[in-house]
N, C-alpha and C positions, 0 to 999 in steps of 0.2 A: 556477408550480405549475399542474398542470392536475386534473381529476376524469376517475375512469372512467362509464361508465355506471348503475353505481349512486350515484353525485354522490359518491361517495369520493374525497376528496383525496390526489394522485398528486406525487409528487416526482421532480425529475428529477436522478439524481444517476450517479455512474461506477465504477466497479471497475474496478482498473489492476493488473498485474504485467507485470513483464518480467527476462528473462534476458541476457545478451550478445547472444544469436544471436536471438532474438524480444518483444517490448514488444507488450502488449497493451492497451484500455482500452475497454472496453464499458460501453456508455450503457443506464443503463435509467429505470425509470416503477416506482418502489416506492410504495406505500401510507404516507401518513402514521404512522409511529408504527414505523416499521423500522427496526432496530438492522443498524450497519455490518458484523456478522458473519453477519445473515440475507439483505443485498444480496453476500455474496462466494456463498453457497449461489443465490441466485435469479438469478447474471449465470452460472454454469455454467463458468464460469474455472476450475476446478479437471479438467474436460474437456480442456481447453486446455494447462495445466500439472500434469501427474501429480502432481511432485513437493510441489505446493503442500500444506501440512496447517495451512487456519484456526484448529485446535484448540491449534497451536502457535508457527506463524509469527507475527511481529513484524507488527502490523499498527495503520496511524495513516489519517489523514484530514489529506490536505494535509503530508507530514513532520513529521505534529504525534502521535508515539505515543500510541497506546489503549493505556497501560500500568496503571490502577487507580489512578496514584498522581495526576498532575497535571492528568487526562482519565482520564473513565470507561473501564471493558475494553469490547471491541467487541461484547460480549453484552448490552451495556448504551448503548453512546451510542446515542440516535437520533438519525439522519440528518436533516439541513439540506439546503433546497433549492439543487443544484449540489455538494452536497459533495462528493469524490472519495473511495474507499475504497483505501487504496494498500498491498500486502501484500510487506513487507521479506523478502528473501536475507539467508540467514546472510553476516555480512562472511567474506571470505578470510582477509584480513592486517587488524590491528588497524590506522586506522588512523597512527596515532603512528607505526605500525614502517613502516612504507610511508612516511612523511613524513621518517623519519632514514635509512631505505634510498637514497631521491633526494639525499638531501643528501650522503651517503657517496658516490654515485656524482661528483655534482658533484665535490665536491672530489677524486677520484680522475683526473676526467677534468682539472681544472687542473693538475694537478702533474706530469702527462704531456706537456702543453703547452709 
């Protein structure tokens, strides 16, 4: 943990997103007492990725969701020092259906065999 110039204590923590084609993770210096939804506003990542909407998107610390129920929502947890703020893509394919897709394939490809 470091201070700014006015002896306010500074956190060093990250804002990550990424797509297929781009992954991001920018490091920043928040003020003690900053909640993981005003570090996705002050890393400027939504510059980066149009489509991002904090007001909406699935967003956790570490794969760990800021969903209200087991972890505060992200307008509410304040950030630990090194936390990472990580902002989830809607999934494509649920994954179950992708897990029995592979399997169907397998066993299609043995029996060709």
């Amino acid at each position: 943990m470091n201070s700014n110039a006015d002896g306010q204590a500074l956190l060093n923590v990250e804002v990550a997103y990424g797509t297929p084609e781009k992954q991001l993770i920018i490091a920043l210096k928040v003020p003690l007492g900053t909640t993981a939804f005003e570090a996705i506003q002050l890393s400027n990542i939504v510059d980066e990725f149009p489509g991002i909407n904090p007001d909406k998107d699935p967003i956790g610390i570490f794969s760990k969701p800021l969903d209200g129920k087991s972890r505060p929502e992200p307008k509410e947890y304040l950030l630990q020092e090194k936390d990472r703020v990580e902002i989830y893509r809607p999934l494509i394919i649920d994954p179950k259906a992708a897990r029995a897709e592979r399997a169907q394939k397998k066993t299609s490809a043995r029996k060709k065999a």
